[in-house]
C-alpha positions in Angstrom: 57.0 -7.2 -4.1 57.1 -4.0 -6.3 54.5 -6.0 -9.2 52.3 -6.6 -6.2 52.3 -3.2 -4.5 51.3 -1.9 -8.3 48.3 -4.0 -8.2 46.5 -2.5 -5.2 45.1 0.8 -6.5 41.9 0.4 -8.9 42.0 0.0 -12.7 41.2 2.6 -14.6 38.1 3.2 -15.8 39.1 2.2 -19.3 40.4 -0.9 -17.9 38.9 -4.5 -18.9 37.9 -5.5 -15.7 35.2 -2.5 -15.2 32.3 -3.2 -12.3 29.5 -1.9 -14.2 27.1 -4.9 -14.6 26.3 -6.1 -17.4 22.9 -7.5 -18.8 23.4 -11.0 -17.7 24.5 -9.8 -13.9 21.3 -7.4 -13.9 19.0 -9.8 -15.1 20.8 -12.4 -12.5 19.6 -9.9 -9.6 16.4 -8.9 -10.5 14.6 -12.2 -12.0 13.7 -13.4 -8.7 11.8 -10.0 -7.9 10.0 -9.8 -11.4 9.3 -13.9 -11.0 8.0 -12.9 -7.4 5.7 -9.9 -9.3 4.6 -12.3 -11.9 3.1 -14.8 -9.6 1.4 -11.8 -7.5 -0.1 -10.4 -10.5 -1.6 -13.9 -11.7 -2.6 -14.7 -8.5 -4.4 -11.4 -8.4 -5.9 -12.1 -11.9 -7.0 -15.6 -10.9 -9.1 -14.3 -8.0 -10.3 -11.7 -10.1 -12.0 -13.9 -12.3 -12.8 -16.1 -9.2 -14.4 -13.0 -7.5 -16.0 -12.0 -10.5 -17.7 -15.3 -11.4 -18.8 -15.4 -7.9 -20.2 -11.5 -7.4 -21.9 -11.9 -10.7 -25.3 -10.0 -10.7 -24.7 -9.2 -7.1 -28.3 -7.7 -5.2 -29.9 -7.4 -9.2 -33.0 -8.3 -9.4 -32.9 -9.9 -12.6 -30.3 -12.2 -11.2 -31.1 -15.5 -10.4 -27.6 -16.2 -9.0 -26.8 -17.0 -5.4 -26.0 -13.9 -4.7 -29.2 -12.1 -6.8 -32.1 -10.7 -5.5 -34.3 -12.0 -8.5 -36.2 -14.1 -5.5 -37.5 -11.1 -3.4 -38.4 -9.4 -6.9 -40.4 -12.0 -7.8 -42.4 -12.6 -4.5 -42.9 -9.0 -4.2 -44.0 -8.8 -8.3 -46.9 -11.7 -6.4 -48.0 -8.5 -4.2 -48.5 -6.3 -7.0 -45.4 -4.6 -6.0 -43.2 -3.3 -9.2 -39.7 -3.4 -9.6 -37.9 -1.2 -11.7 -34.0 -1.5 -12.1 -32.1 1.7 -12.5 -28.0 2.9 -12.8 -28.2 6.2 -13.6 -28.4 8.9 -10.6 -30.5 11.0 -12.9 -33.7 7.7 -13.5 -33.1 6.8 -9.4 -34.5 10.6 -8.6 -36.5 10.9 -11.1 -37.5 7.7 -9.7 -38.9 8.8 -6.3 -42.3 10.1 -4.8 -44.4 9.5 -1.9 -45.5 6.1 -3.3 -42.0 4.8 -4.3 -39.2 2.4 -2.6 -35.8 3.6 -3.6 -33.0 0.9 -2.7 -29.4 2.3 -3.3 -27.4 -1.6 -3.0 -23.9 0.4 -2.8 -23.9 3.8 -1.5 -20.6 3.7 -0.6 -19.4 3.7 -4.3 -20.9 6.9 -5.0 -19.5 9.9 -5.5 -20.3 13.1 -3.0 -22.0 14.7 -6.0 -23.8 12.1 -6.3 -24.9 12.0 -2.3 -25.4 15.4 -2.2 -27.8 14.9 -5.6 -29.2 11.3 -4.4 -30.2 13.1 -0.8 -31.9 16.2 -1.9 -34.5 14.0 -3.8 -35.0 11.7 -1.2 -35.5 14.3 1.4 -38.2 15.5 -0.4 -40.2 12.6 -1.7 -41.8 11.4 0.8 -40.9 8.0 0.0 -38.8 5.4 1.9 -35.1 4.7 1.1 -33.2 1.7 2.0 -29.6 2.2 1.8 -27.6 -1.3 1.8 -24.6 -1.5 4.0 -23.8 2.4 4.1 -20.6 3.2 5.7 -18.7 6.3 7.2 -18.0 7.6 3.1 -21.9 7.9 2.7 -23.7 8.3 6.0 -22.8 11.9 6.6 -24.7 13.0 4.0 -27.2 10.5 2.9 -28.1 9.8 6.8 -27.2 12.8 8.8 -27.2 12.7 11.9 -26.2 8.4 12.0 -22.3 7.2 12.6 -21.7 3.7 11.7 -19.4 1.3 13.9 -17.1 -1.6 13.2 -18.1 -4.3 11.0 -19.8 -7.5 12.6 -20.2 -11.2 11.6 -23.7 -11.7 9.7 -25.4 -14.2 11.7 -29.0 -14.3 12.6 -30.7 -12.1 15.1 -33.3 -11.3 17.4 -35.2 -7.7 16.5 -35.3 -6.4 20.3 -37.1 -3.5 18.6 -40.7 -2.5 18.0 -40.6 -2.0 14.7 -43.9 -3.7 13.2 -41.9 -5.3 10.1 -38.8 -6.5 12.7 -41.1 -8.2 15.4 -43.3 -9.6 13.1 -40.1 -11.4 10.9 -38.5 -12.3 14.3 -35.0 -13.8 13.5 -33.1 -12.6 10.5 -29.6 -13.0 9.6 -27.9 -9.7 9.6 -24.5 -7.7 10.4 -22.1 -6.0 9.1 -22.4 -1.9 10.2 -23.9 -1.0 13.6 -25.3 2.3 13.6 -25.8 5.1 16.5 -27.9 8.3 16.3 -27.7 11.8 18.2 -30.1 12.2 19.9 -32.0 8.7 19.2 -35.0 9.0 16.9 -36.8 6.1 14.5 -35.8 2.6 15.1 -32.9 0.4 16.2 -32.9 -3.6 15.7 -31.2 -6.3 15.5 -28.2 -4.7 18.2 -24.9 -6.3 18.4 -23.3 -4.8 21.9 -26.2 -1.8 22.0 -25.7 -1.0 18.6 -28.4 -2.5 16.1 -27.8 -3.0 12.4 -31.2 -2.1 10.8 -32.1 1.5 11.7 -34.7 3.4 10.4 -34.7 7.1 10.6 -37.7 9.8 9.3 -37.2 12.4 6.9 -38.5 15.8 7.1 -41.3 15.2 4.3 -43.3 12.2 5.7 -40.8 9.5 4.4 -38.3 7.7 6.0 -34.9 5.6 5.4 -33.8 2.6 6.6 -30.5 1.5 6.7 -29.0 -2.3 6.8 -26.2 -3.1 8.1 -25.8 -6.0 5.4 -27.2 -6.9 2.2 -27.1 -10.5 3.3 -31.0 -10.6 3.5 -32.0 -10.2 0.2 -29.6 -12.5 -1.7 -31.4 -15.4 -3.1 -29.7 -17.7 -1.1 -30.5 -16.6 1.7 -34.2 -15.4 1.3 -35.7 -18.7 2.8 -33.8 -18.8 5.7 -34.9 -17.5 9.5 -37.2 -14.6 8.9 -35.3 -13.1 5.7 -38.1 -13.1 3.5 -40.7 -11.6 5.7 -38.2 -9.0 6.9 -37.9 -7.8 3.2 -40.9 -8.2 2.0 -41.9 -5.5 4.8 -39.0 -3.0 4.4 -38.9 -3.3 0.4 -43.3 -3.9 -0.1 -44.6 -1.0 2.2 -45.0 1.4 -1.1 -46.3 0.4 -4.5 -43.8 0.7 -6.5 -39.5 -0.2 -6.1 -36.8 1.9 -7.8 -33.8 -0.8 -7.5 -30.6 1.6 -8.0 -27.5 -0.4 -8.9 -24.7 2.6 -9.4 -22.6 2.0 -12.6 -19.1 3.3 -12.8 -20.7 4.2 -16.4 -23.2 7.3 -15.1 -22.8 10.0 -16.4 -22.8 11.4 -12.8 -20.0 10.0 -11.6 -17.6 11.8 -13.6 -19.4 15.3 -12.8 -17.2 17.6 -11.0 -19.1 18.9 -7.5 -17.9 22.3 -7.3 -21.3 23.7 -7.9 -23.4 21.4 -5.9 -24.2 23.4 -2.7 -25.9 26.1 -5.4 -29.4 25.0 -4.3 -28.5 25.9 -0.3 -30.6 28.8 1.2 -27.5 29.7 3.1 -25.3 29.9 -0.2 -22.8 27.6 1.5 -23.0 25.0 -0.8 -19.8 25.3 -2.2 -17.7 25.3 0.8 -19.5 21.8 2.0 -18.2 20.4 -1.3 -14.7 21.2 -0.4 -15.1 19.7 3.1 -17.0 16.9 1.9 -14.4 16.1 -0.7 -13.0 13.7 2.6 -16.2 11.4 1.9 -15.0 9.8 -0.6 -13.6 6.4 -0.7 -10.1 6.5 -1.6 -8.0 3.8 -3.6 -7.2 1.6 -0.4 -10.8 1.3 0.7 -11.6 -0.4 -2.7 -8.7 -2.4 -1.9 -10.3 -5.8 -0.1 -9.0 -6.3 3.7 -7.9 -9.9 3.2 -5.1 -7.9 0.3 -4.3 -5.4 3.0 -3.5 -8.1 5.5 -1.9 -10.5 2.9 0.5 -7.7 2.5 1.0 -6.8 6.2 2.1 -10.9 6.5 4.0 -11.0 3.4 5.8 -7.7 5.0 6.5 -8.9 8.3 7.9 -12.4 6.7 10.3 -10.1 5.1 11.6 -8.5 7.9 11.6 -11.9 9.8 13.8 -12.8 7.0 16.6 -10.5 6.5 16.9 -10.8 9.9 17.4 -14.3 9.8 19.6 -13.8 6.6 21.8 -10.7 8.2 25.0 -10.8 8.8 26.0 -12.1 12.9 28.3 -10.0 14.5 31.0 -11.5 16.6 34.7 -11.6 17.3 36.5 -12.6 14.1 37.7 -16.2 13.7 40.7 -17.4 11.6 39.9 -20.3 9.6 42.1 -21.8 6.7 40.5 -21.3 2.8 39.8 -23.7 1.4 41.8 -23.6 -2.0 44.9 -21.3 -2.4 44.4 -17.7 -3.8 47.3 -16.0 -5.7 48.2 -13.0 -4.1 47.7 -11.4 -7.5 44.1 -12.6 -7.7 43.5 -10.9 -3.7 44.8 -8.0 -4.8 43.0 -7.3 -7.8 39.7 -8.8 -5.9 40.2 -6.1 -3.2 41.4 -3.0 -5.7 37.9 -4.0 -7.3 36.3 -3.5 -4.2 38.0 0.0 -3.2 37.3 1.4 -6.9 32.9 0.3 -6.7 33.4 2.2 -3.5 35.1 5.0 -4.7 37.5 4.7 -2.0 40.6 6.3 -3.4 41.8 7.3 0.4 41.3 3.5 1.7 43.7 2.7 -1.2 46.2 5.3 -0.9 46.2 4.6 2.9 47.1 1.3 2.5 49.7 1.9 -0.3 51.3 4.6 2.0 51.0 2.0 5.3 53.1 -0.6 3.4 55.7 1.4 1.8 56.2 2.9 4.9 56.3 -0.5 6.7 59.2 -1.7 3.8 61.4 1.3 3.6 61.2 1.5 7.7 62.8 -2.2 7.9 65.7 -1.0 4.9 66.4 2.1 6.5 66.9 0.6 9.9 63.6 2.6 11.5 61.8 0.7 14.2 58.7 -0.8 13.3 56.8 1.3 16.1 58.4 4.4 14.5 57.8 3.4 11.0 54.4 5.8 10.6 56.1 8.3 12.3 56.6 11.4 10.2 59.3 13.0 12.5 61.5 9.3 12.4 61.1 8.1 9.0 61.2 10.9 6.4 65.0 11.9 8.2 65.9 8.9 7.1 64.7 8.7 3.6 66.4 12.0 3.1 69.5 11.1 4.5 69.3 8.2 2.3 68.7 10.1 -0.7 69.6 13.9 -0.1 69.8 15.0 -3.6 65.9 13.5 -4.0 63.7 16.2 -5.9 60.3 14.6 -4.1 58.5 16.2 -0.8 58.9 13.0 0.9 56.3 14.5 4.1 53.7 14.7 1.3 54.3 11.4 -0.5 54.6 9.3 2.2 52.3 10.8 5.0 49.6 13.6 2.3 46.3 14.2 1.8 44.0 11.3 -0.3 44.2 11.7 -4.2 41.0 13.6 -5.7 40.8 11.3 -8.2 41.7 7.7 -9.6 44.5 9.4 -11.8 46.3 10.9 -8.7 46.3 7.6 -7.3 47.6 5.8 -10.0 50.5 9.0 -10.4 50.6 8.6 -5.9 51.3 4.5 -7.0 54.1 5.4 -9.2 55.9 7.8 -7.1 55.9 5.5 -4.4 57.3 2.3 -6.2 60.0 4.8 -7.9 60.9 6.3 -3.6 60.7 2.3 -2.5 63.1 1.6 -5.8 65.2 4.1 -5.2 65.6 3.1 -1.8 66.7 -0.2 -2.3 69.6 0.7 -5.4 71.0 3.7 -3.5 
């Protein structure tokens, strides 16, 4: 009895049977996670390349890929229109004038420098722009005035407009951004629920922009379908001449810092709008594709969905037999383990307390239901052994040790009490 009630407390920290983990245990717990990574990450690389491969020469003009634009090039080259690829900031205004086409294909990806920059010239020109699938991020300054709504399924379209070019094409496929002015002015066609997705709006010099909800128009394959090629014939061939601006993450431009870009205002409030306008750019998750954001919304909720089904049920407790026999040794060194990772030197010397006070209660003739009672038991043990040096209130019924030597010195005094107890 006394070998097993000097088992209970925790080892020492020098002892052999120490909880920190070791390398095996560690790498035990975390391969599943970093196997779980590993797959994400190749996964991610796999549709990279996938994406890539597929989004290759995407709206170029020089492309001949699916998703090219070296078809509309070509057919406008046949109406003695020129094309000339650009993507730089600094050759796209250079670029403009009242006989040019500017066509920005991502104006979402550019910086508000660069919109504030890309917008002045245009203003001015006199020329037409056509900004592909401009969102919220660009619209405030390259279209003032416009606010674009949700996305919608390209699909193909009646004009319901009277723009010349629209009526004329009839049908094209188009979607993506809806687009509302305030008040109206230009041209709205091809509406989805009063909202069309090819808006053109005049500028202040003679020009004019035009906006498309999608791209999907102008890729090569879809240039023969519905009225796609007429359509952009029209919108790109109205001018002689076609500055085709694809932005590179390599201009110059993009790296400039737009602190000083409101300089040029009359009002000389340039430089505020730059700190305002700072909220126009696209941050890391818009870059970030939806089907990614949603992937991780499922992948979140299956987690949750798991632990729950994985968490513990709580219920009355039922008594069941183990199993295979456990020396009472073994259970107490398992559960002194479990106090000491816990740090819980007061669960331990509770329970050494508890059963010493059970055992000396039953040799000193104390009832059981007085045996935790300060008042009824430490009379006894005194009485037992009145020439006892201890302060039996404190040893049997203190305060919790402060640290894991007090409890192994609150261990020993209670075994020598218990011993004494028994010989006396």
């Amino acid at each position: 009895m006394t070998g097993t009630k000097t088992a209970a407390p925790p080892r020492p920290a020098t002892s052999t049977t120490s909880m920190s983990p070791s390398a095996q245990q560690i790498w035990r717990r975390v391969r599943g996670l970093l196997l779980a990574l590993a797959i994400l990450l190749a996964a991610g690389i796999a549709l990279a390349a996938v994406r890539s491969g597929d989004q290759h020469g995407r709206l170029d003009p020089r492309s001949a890929d699916p998703l090219g634009s070296r078809a509309v090039a070509e057919l406008l080259k046949d109406r003695g229109v020129s094309t000339r690829v650009v993507t730089t900031l600094a050759e796209a205004t250079e670029g403009t004038g009242p006989d040019t086409t500017l066509v920005v294909t991502q104006p979402n990806l550019l910086t508000f420098q660069q919109q504030r920059t890309l917008q002045d010239a245009t203003e001015i020109s006199g020329g037409r722009s056509v900004l592909l699938s401009p969102g919220p991020f660009s619209l405030d300054i390259l279209a003032p005035g416009v606010t674009a709504a949700d996305d919608t399924p390209v699909d193909a379209r009646e004009p319901r407009c009277s723009l010349p070019a629209a009526r004329d094409a009839g049908s094209v496929d188009i979607g993506g951004y809806r687009y509302a002015t305030d008040p109206p002015n230009g041209d709205a066609c091809y509406p989805t629920d009063g909202l069309p997705s090819l808006l053109r709006v005049d500028a202040q010099a003679g020009g004019d922009t035009v906006l498309l909800g999608s791209p999907d128009l102008l890729y090569n394959e879809r240039l023969a379908k519905q009225g796609n090629a007429s359509l952009a014939l029209q919108l790109l061939g109205s001018r002689p001449h076609i500055v085709w601006y694809l932005p590179s993450l390599s201009d110059p431009s993009a790296t400039e810092s737009g602190n000083g870009s409101g300089d040029n205002n009359a009002d000389g409030t340039g430089g505020q709008g730059d700190e305002d306008g700072g909220g126009n750019e696209s941050s890391f998750l818009d870059l970030i594709p939806s089907g990614w954001l949603w992937g991780t919304l499922q992948l979140a909720l299956a987690a949750v969905l798991a632990a729950v089904w994985r968490s513990r049920r709580l219920g009355p407790v039922v008594a069941e037999r183990l199993p295979v026999a456990i020396r009472a040794s073994e259970a107490t060194e398992g559960r002194a383990r479990l106090y000491r990772r816990a740090n819980a030197r007061d669960r331990a010397a509770s329970v050494l307390r508890t059963e010493t006070r059970t055992r000396l209660a039953s040799l000193l003739g104390v009832p059981p239901s007085e045996a935790h009672t300060p008042e009824a038991l430490v009379p006894a043990v005194s009485a037992q052994l009145p020439d006892t040096p201890r302060d039996l209130r404190t040893l049997l019924f203190g305060p919790a040790p402060a640290d894991d030597a007090a409890l192994i010195r609150l261990t020993d005094q209670l075994d020598a009490l218990e011993r004494e107890v028994r010989t006396s």
